[in-house]
Structures are given as structure tokens and as C-alpha cells.
N, C-alpha and C positions, 0 to 999 in steps of 0.2 A: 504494500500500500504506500502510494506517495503521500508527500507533506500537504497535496492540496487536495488530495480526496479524505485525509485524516478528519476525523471528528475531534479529534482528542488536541488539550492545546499544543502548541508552538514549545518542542524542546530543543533547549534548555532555552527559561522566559528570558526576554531582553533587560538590559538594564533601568529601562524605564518603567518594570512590570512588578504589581506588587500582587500575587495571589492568595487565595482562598483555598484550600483544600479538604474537602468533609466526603468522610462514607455516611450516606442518609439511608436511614431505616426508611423506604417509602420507593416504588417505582418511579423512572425517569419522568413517566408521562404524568404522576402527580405533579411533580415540582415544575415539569413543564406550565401545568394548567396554573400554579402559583404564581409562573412567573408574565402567564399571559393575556388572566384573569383579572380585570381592575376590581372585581369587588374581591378576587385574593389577596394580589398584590398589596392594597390599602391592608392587611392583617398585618402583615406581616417587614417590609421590605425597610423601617427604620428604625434603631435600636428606643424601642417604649421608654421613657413617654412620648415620644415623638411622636406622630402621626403624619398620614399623608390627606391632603387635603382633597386632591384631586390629581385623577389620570385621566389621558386618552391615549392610546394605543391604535396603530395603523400599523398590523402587525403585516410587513410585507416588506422585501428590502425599498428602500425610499422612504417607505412611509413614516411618517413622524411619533414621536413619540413625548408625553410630557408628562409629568409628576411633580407635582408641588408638595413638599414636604413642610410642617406646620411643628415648628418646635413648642414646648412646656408655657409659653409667653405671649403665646397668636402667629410668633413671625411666620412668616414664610416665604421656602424658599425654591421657585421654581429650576425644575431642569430639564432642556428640552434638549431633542436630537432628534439623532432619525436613527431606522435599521437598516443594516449592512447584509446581515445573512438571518434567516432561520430556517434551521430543520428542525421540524415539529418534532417533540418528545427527545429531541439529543442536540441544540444549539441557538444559542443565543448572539448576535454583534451586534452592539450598538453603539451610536456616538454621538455628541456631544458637540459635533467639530464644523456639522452641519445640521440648518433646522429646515424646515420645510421648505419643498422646493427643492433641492437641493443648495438654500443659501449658506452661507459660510458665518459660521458664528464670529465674533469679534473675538472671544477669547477662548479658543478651544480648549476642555481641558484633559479630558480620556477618552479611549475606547473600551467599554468590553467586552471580552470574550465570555459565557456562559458558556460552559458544558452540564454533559447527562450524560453519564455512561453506566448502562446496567450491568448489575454486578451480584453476585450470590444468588441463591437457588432459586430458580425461573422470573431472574432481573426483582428479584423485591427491593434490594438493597440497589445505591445511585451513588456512582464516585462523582459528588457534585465538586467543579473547581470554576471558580471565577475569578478572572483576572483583569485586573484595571492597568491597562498598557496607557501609558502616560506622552505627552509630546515631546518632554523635554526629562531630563533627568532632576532637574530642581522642580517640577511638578510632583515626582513620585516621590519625593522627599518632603516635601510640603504634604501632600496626603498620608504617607505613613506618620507624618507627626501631630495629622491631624486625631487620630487611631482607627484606619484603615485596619489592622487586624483586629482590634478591640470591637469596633463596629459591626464589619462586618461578619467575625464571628459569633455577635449577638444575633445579627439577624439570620444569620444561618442556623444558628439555636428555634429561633422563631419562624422558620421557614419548616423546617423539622416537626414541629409541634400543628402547625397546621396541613402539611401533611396528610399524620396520622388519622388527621380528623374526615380526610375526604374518601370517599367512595370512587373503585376504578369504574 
């Protein structure tokens, strides 16, 4: 298998990449519908209390995507893009770099890559990894200080939990 039929991410990550790695008790195509789902996605996808205020999803490469995330306070903080690739139930790209249209944002600041790759006895189990590939190398340094792993291993806790909760 080549590197561009791979599902799986980009080895060994770039130095701009700061990833996620979780074995999730739950099949691919759950966490898929988590991550596709606006009334999932608002469960789950920022470390509590935080909340997400609102999404829209134009799940198809081009299509736009936004999430406003609403901290402990009111603020909020929208972030939009667009998507790059998906394959249903094993891949997620999105970015940041452009908003709809294909316009070019002012300050681009990630890409990610999500995977799903099923794993233990008849795929129950999902080597979930997400990786936030950065523009610059002082972007991914600026995000892991933000707590990039802190973060988003809560919400992968929380990702997990809801899950469990859904019906194949």
C-alpha cells in the first residue's frame, strides 16, 4: 500500500504536528457519527465547561465547516474552514486555512488529520489518532502551550463516553 492510498496518518509526523493517540472502546463508524453529527459533536468536542454554541457542517471536500465554541463566561469563539478529504467511518481533513469558497483565511492556523482505524475482535475497538499539522513550527509551539495534549485528551475522554452511549 502507498502513502496516498494509506488511511492511516503520515509516518513519522512533521515537525509542525502535534498528535493525539487513543485505543477507543466503540467502533470506527460510532466516533465517525460523533464527529459528523452537530447534535454529537456539541457533546462532546470541548474540554467541559466549555460548550459549543453552534455548528454547521458541509460534510464534502470544499465544503465549509464552523463551530463556535462558548467558554465558562459567554465568550465565544468561532472557527471556521473547510474539508479537505473524508472517508466515511475511517477519515477526517480539515482546515482552517480556507473558508468558504475556497477563500483564504487571513490567519491560517492548522490542519487536521482524523483517523478511525478498527481494531480488536470484529472492529469494536478504534485506534482513534488526530493530528493538528500546524503552518509554521512556532504555531505548534504556541498550541502545545496552549494544552493541546491536556485538551484534547479530555475531549477524547469525552468522545469515548459518548460513544458508548450510541446505538450501531
Amino acid at each position: 500500500m502507498n502513502e496516498e492510498s494509506c488511511l492511516c496518518p503520515p509516518r513519522p509526523p512533521h515537525a509542525q504536528d502535534l498528535v493525539l493517540t487513543r485505543l477507543i472502546d466503540a467502533p470506527a463508524e460510532r466516533l465517525y457519527r460523533c464527529w459528523t453529527e452537530p447534535a454529537l459533536l456539541k457533546q462532546w468536542f470541548v474540554p467541559r465547561p466549555w460548550t459549543i454554541a453552534h455548528v454547521e457542517q458541509d460534510l464534502r471536500p470544499g465544503g465549509a465547516s464552523l463551530v463556535v465554541m462558548r467558554d465558562p463566561d459567554g465568550n465565544e469563539y468561532p472557527n471556521a474552514g473547510v474539508y479537505l478529504e473524508l472517508v466515511p467511518g475511517r477519515k477526517l481533513v480539515f482546515t482552517d486555512a480556507y473558508g468558504a469558497g475556497w477563500t483564504p483565511s487571513e490567519k491560517p492556523f492548522m490542519t487536521a488529520i482524523v483517523t478511525f482505524e478498527p481494531e480488536g475482535a470484529y472492529g469494536q475497538q478504534t485506534r482513534y489518532t488526530a493530528i493538528a499539522r500546524h503552518w509554521t513550527e512556532e504555531a505548534r509551539k504556541q498550541h502545545e502551550a496552549m494544552g493541546f495534549h491536556t485538551g484534547w485528551g479530555i475531549c477524547a475522554d469525552q468522545l469515548q463516553e459518548l460513544a458508548a452511549t450510541l446505538k450501531d
